[in-house]
C-alpha positions as CSV (number, residue, x, y, z in Angstrom):
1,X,99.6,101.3,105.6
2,X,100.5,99.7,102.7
3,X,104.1,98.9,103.1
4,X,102.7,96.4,105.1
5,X,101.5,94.1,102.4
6,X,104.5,91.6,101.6
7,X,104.5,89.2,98.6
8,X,103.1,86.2,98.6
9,X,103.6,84.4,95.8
10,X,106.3,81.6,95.0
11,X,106.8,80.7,98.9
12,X,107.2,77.3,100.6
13,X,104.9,76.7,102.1
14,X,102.3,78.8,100.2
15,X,100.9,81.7,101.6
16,X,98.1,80.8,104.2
17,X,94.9,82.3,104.1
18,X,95.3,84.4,107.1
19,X,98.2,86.3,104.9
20,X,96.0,86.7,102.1
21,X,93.3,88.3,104.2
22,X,95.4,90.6,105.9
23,X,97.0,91.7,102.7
24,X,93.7,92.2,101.1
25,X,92.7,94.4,104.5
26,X,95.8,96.6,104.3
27,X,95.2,97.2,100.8
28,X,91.3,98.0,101.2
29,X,92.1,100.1,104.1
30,X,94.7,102.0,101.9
31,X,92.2,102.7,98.9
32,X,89.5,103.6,101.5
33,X,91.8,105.6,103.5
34,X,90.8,104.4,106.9
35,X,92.3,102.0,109.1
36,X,88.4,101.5,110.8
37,X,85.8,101.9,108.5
38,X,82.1,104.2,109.9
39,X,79.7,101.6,111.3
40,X,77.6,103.1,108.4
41,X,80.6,101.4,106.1
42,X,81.9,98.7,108.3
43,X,79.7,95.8,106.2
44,X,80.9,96.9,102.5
45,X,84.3,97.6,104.2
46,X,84.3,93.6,105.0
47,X,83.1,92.5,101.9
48,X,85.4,94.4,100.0
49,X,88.3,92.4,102.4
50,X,87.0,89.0,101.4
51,X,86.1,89.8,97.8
52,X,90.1,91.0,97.3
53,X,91.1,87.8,99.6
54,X,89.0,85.6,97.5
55,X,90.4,86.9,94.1
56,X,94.2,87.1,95.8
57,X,93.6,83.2,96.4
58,X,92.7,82.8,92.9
59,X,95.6,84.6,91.6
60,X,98.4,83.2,93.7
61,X,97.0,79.7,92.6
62,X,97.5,80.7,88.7
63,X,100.4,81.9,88.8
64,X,103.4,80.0,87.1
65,X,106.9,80.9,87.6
66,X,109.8,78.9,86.7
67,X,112.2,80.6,89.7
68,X,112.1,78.0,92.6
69,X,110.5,78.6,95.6
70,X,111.2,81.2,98.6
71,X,111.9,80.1,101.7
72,X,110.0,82.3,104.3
73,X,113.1,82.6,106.8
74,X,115.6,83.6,104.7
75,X,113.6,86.1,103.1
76,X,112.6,87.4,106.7
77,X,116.6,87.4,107.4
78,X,117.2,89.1,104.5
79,X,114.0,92.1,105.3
80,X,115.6,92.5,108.5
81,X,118.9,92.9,107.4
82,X,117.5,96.1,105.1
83,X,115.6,97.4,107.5
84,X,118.8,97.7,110.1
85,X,120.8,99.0,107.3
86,X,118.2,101.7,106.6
87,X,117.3,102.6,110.3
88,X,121.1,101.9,111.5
């Protein structure tokens, strides 16, 4: 599950909300174990999401970092390039 989350931070363009939330939803769903929460947890579940997405927001906003910017494609290139040398 958690593999899944990829970094956000120092991209052009910025990370996009949708990224944020499903980052904050693979990491709630690792710390609660689930991928689907109970209906008896399913509202707590979602808070927890936007609470963590909210923060995220907040966080990638702060940060300063004098390394120039990623750009999204090459980085993908570059993921895709690991991932055939490791599954090859």
């Amino acid at each position: 599950m958690c593999r899944n989350i990829r970094p956000l931070n120092n991209f052009e363009p910025p990370a996009t909300s949708d990224e944020v939330t499903a980052a904050a939803l693979q990491y709630v769903r690792k710390v609660a174990g689930t991928t689907k929460p109970s209906q008896a947890n399913e509202e707590v579940f979602h808070a927890a999401v936007r609470e963590i997405a909210h923060i995220t927001e907040h966080l990638l906003a702060d940060l300063v970092t004098s390394a120039p910017p990623k750009n999204r494609e090459v980085e993908a290139a570059k993921a895709r390039a690991r991932a055939q040398a490791r599954y090859a």
